[in-house]
C-alpha positions, -999 to +999 in steps of 0.1 A: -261-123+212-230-107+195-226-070+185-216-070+150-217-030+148-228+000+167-229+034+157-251+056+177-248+093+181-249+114+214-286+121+205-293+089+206-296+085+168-281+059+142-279+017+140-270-014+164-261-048+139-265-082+161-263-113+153-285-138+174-265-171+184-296-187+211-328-189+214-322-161+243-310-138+220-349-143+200-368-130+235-343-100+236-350-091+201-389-094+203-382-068+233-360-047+216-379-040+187-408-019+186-435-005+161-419+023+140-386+013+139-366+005+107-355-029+107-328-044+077-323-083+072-319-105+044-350-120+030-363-144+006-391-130-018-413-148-045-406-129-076-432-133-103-422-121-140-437-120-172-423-131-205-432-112-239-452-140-245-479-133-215-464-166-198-456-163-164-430-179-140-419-177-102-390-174-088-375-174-048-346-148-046-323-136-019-324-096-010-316-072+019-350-055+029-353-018+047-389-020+065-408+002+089-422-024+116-457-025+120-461-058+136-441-085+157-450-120+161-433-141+189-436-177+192-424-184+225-418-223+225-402-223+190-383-186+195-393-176+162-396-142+159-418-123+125-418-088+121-436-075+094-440-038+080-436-018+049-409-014+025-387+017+030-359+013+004-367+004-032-346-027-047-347-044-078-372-065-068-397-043-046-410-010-042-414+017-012-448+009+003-449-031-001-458-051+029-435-080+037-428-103+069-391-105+074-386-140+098-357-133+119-332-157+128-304-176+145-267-168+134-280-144+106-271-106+109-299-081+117-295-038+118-321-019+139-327+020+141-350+033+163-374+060+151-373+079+186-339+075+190-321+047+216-329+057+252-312+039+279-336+011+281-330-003+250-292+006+253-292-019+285-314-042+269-287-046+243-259-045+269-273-075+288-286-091+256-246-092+251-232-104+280-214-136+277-228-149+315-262-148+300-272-184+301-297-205+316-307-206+351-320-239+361-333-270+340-366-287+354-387-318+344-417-321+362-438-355+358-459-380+367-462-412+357-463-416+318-460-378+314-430-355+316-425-316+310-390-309+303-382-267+308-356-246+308-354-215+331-337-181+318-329-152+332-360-138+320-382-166+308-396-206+313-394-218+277-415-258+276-388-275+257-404-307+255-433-327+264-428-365+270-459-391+269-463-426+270-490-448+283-476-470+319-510-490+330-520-493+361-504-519+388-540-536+395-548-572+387-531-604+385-496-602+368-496-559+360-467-555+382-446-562+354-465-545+326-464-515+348-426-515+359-416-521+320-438-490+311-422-473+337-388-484+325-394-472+293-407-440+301-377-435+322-357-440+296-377-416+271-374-387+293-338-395+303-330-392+261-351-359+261-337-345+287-294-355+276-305-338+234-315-308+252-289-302+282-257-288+278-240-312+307-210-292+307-230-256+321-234-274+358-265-262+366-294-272+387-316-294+376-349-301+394-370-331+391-407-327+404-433-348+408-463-361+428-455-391+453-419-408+446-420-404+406-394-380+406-373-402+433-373-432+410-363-413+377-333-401+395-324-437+410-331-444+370-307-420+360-275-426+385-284-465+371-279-457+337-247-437+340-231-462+364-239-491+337-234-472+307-201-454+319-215-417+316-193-399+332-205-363+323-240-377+334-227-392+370-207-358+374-244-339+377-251-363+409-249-330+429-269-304+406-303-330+411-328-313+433-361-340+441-385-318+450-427-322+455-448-314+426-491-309+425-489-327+396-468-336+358-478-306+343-460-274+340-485-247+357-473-268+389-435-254+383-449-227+401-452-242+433-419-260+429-401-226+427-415-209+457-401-243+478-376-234+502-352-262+491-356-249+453-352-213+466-319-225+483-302-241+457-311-212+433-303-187+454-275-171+429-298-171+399-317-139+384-356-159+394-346-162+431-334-128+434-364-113+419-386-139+434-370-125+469-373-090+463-413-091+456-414-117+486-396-086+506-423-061+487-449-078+498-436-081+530-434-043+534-470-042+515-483-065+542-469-042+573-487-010+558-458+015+569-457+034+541-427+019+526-439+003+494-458+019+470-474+006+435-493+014+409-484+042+383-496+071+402-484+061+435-453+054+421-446+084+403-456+101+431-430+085+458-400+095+430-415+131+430-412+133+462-377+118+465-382+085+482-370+058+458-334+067+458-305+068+477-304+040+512-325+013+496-352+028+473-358+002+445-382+005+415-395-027+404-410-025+368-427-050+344-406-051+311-446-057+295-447-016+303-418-010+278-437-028+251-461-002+242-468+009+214-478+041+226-444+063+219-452+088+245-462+059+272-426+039+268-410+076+273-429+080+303-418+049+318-377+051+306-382+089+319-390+073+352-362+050+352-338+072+338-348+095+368-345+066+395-307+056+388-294+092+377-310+117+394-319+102+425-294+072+428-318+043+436-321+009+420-339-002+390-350-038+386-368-049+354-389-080+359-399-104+334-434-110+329-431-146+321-414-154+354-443-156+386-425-127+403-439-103+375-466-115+369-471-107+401-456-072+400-483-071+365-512-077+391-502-047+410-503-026+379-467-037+366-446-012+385-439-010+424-412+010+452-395-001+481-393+034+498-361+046+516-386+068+541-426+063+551-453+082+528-483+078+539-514+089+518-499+100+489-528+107+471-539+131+501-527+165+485-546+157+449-578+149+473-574+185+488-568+201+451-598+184+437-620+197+470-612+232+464-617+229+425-652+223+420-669+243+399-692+261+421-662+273+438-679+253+470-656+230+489-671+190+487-674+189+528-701+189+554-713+227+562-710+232+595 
C-alpha cells in the first residue's frame, strides 16, 4: 500500500489517500473502512438520458463519487473489495441520496474520512498497511494424488490461490503402473506450472509441501528434476526454502495441522503466524497452570487492566482484529480505549490477531480478547459477587442465615 496523502488534524479529523498495489493492501482496506465513513473513488455509472423525442439511450461514464458507507463486501479468494452507500456530493450525473456500489481496486487512488475521527487503531492499521516488509510469509501446497491446494500465507491471512485437479488411476491390474506414473507425471507438472505463475522466486521464502504418504516427497524429487533438465536456476536456488512435511490429507482444512508441526514451526520461526501461534501456545500454557496469570474474556479482561496488571514486566493484550469491525460506534471505542490504555498508560504490549489465521480463531473462541498478566489475580469477578449480595432489593444479603 502507498500513502498518496495524509492530512489529519490533532483531533483526529480530515482524509488518508492510498493507493492499493497487492492483494494485501485489499484485506487492509476491508479492515480499515467501516460503516459511516465517507469514502471517494472514481466510478463507472450507467447514465440513462432522454432525447426531445421520448427516445432513450445509455451511456457508461467515468466520475469521482463522495459516499457515506453503508455496506462492505469482501471476497476473500479474489481480494475484491465492494463498498456500497449513498451519495453525499451531487455531480453532474447523480444526486445526494442515490445508492451506488463503488468496486475498489488495485493501483487506483482511494480517500477515506472517518466519521468518528482516526483513533490509533486505524492510524496503525494504516502504518503497517504501508510498510514496505509487508509481504508474504510462507507459500504452501498441500496434496494428494491428483489434487493440489496451492496457498499463500500473509501476515494476517491464508488466501487459496489455486486448486489443482486431474484424475491419476489407480496402480491395480495388469499394465496400470504406467497409466498411473504418467498421470502422476502430469499432475506433477500441472501443479509445478501453478505453483512458478503464482510465486515470486526472487522473495526466498519457505515453501511447504504437504501431503499424505510420500506424495509430497515425489513432487519435490519432480521439481529439483525439472530444474536440473530445464536449466532453472532461480527454481534450483529454492532447494533450501522446500520444507516436506505430513499432511491428513490434499485439502486445505489440513494446513492446519501442518502449521502446528514442530519442523514447520522451526523454519517459520521469524514470520508474524509463528510468533502469534507461540504466544497463544504460551497463553494457553498459563491458562492450563491456573495461577492467575492469564485472563480472557471482555470482563475479565477489562478487569485485569483496571486493576493494573497488563502492563509494565510482560503484560500483553491479545485481541481479535474481528472486535474492531463492529459496527457498533461505541463498541470499536470501547475496544481502541482499551488498547490505547494498555500501551500508553500502563506500558504493556498490544498484539492484534488475525482471525483468519488458527491462533485467532482461537483467541475468537475465548471471546476474541485475552491477558498474559505481569502479577496473579485470582477471582476477579469476586468483588462484583459481593456488590450484587448486598444489592438485592429486599436489602437482605443472598446467604445462608445463620
Amino acid at each position: 500500500m502507498r500513502l498518496v496523502k495524509q492530512a489529519i488534524e490533532r483531533d483526529g479529523s480530515g482524509t488518508i489517500t492510498l493507493f492499493p498495489e497487492d492483494p494485501e493492501d485489499m484485506w487492509f482496506t476491508y479492515n480499515l473502512i467501516r460503516p459511516s465513513d465517507l469514502l471517494r473513488a472514481s466510478a463507472l455509472r450507467r447514465i440513462t438520458t432522454e432525447s426531445a423525442t421520448g427516445s432513450t439511450s445509455s451511456t457508461r461514464v467515468h466520475i469521482n463519487l463522495l459516499i457515506q458507507v453503508e455496506k462492505l463486501d469482501f471476497d476473500t479468494q479474489s481480494s475484491q473489495l465492494h463498498v456500497s452507500g449513498r451519495i453525499t456530493e451531487e455531480t453532474k450525473y447523480t444526486k445526494v441520496g442515490q445508492w451506488h456500489t463503488l468496486d475498489l481496486e488495485l493501483n487506483r487512488n482511494f480517500t477515506l474520512e472517518k466519521k468518528d475521527g482516526w483513533d490509533s487503531v486505524a492510524r496503525n492499521l494504516v502504518k503497517e498497511a504501508c510498510d514496505p516488509a509487508k509481504q508474504a510469509d510462507v507459500w504452501a501446497v498441500i496434496m494428494q494424488e491428483g489434487l493440489a491446494h496451492l496457498a499463500v500465507l500473509t501476515g494476517h491471512r491464508t488466501v487459496l490461490r489455486q486448486k489443482v485437479e486431474t484424475t491419476v488411476p489407480k496402480k491395480r491390474g495388469m499394465g496400470k503402473q504406467g497409466d498411473h506414473d504418467k498421470a502422476l507425471e502430469k499432475f506433477f507438472q500441472t501443479t509445478l506450472d501453478t505453483l512458478l505463475r503464482h510465486i515470486d522466486l526472487s522473495a526466498n521464502l519457505p515453501i511447504l509441501l504437504a501431503s499424505p504418504g510420500f506424495v509430497a516427497q515425489a513432487f519435490l524429487k519432480f521439481i529439483l528434476d525439472t530444474a536440473t533438465r530445464t536449466g532453472n536456476k532461480p527454481l534450483m536456488g529454492q532447494k533450501a526454502n522446500f520444507v516436506v512435511v505430513h499432511a491428513a490429507s490434499g485439502y486445505l482444512h489440513s494446513l492446519n495441522e501442518v502449521l502446528q508441526s514442530p519442523e514447520v514451526l522451526a523454519r517459520l520461526k521469524d514470520t508474524k503466524y509463528a510468533r502469534e501461534t507461540k504466544l497463544m501456545d504460551t497463553f494457553m500454557n498459563l491458562l492450563y497452570k491456573d495461577d492467575g496469570r492469564a485472563a480472557y474474556g471482555p470482563r475479565e479482561v477489562e478487569q485485569a487492566v483496571e486493576k493494573g496488571a497488563v502492563g509494565r514486566g510482560g503484560g500483553i493484550l491479545l485481541i481479535s482484529d474481528s472486535l474492531f469491525r463492529a459496527q457498533d460506534v461505541g463498541t470499536r471505542r470501547r475496544w481502541v480505549g482499551l488498547v490505547d490504555r494498555v500501551r500508553e498508560t500502563e506500558g504493556g504490549e498490544v498484539r492484534v490477531l488475525s482471525g483468519t489465521h488458527e491462533s485467532g480463531r482461537q483467541l475468537e473462541g475465548l471471546g476474541g480478547i485475552a491477558a498474559m498478566l505481569t502479577f496473579p489475580l485470582e477471582y476477579l469477578d469476586a468483588e462484583d459477587e459481593v456488590e450484587e449480595e448486598i444489592a438485592l432489593p429486599n436489602g437482605d444479603s443472598n446467604g445462608e442465615k445463620a
